[in-house]
C-alpha positions as semicolon CSV with decimal commas, in nm:
position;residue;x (nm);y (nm);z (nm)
1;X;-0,908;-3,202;5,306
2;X;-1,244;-3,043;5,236
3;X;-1,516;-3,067;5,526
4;X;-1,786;-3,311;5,367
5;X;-2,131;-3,251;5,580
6;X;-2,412;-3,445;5,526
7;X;-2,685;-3,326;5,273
8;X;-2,910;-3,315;5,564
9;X;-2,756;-3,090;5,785
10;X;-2,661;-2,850;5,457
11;X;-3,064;-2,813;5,456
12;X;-3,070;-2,768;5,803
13;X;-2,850;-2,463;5,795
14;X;-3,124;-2,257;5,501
15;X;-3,354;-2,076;5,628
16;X;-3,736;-2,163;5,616
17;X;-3,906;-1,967;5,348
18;X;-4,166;-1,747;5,567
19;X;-4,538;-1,729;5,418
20;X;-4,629;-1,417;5,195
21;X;-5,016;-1,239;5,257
22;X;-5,167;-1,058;5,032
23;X;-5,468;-0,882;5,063
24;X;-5,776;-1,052;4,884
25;X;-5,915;-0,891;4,562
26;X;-6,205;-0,999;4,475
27;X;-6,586;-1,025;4,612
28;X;-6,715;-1,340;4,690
29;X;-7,054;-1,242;4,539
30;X;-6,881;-1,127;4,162
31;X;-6,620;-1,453;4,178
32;X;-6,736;-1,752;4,398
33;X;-6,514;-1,960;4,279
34;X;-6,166;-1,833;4,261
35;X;-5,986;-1,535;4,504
36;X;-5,806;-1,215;4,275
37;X;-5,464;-1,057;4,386
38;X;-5,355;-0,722;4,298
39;X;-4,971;-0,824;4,311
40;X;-4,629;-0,610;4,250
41;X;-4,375;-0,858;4,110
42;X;-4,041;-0,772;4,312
43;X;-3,714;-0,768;4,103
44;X;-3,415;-0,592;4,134
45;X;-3,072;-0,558;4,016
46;X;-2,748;-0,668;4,149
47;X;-2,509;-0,396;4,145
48;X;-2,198;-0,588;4,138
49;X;-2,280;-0,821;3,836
50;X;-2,640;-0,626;3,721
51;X;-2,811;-0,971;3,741
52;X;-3,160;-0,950;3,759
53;X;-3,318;-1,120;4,065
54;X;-3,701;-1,170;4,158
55;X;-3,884;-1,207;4,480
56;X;-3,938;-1,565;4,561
57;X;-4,344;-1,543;4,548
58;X;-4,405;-1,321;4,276
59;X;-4,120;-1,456;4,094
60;X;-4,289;-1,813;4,142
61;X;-4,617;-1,643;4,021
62;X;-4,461;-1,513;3,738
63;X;-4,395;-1,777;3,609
64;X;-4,727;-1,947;3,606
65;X;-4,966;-1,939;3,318
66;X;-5,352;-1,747;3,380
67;X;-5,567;-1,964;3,494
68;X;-5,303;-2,205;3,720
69;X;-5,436;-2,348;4,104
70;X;-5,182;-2,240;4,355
71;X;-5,272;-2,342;4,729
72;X;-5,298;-2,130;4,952
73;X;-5,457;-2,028;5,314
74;X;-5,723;-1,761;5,364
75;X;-5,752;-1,552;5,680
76;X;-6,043;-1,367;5,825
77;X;-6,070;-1,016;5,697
78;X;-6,020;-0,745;5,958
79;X;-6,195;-0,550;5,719
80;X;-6,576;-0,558;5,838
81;X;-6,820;-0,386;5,624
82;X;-7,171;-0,235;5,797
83;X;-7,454;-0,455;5,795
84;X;-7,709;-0,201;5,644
85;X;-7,557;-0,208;5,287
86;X;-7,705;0,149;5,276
87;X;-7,453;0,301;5,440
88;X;-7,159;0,439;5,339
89;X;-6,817;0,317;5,339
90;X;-6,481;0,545;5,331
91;X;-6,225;0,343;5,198
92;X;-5,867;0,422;5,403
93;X;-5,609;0,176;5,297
94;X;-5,321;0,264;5,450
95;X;-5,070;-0,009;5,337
96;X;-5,279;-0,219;5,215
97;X;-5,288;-0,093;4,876
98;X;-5,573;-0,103;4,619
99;X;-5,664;-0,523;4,694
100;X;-5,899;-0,460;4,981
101;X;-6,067;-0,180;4,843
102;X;-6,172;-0,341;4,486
103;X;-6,309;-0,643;4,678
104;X;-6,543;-0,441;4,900
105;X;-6,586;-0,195;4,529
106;X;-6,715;-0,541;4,407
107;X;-6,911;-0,673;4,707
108;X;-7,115;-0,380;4,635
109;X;-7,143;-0,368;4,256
110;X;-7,316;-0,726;4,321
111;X;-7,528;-0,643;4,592
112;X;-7,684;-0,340;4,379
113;X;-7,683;-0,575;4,068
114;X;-7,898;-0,837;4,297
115;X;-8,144;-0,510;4,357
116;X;-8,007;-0,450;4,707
117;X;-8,029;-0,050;4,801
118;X;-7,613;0,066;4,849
119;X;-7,451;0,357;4,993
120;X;-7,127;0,507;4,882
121;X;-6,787;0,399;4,858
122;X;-6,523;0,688;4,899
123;X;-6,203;0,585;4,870
């Protein structure tokens, strides 16, 4: 005979999907409304059959069309920019990619676009 669990302790035994962070891309000030991701979809190649297989979240982003509401939590930044919008800022994103960077790029382009006085960004 063939062991015959119940459905319910099948699901049990898979593991909980663990949350994905990415790093916000977008200013506040240029997009109120919506958050930006810079995203690298994740796919590889089985070796043993060469089936193509795709990260659970960016395959699952993928697949939705521009323009789609996904939920989603947002974090505090630990990125803190100086108060005086004057001074400079040198941009060091060790992996963290380009995300962080083109928000504060942003936050910037607005506040001299509002007539605020800016510093430089270095990256």
């Amino acid at each position: 005979k063939s062991a015959r669990p119940p459905i319910e302790q099948l699901l049990n035994m898979i593991p909980v999907l663990k949350p994905r962070s990415y790093s916000i891309a977008s200013s506040p000030l240029m997009h109120p409304d919506k958050i930006q991701l810079c995203v690298v979809l994740v796919d590889w190649t089985v070796e043993s059959t060469q089936e193509l297989r795709l990260g659970e979240a960016t395959g699952y982003m993928r697949q939705q069309k521009p323009g789609t509401t996904m939920m989603c939590a947002v974090r505090q930044s630990a990125i803190v920019l100086p108060k005086d919008p004057v001074k400079p800022v040198i941009m060091a994103g060790m992996g963290t990619g380009l995300a962080p960077w083109r928000a504060v790029t942003q936050e910037r382009i607005c506040q001299h676009r509002s007539g605020q006085k800016v510093g430089p960004c270095h990256l």
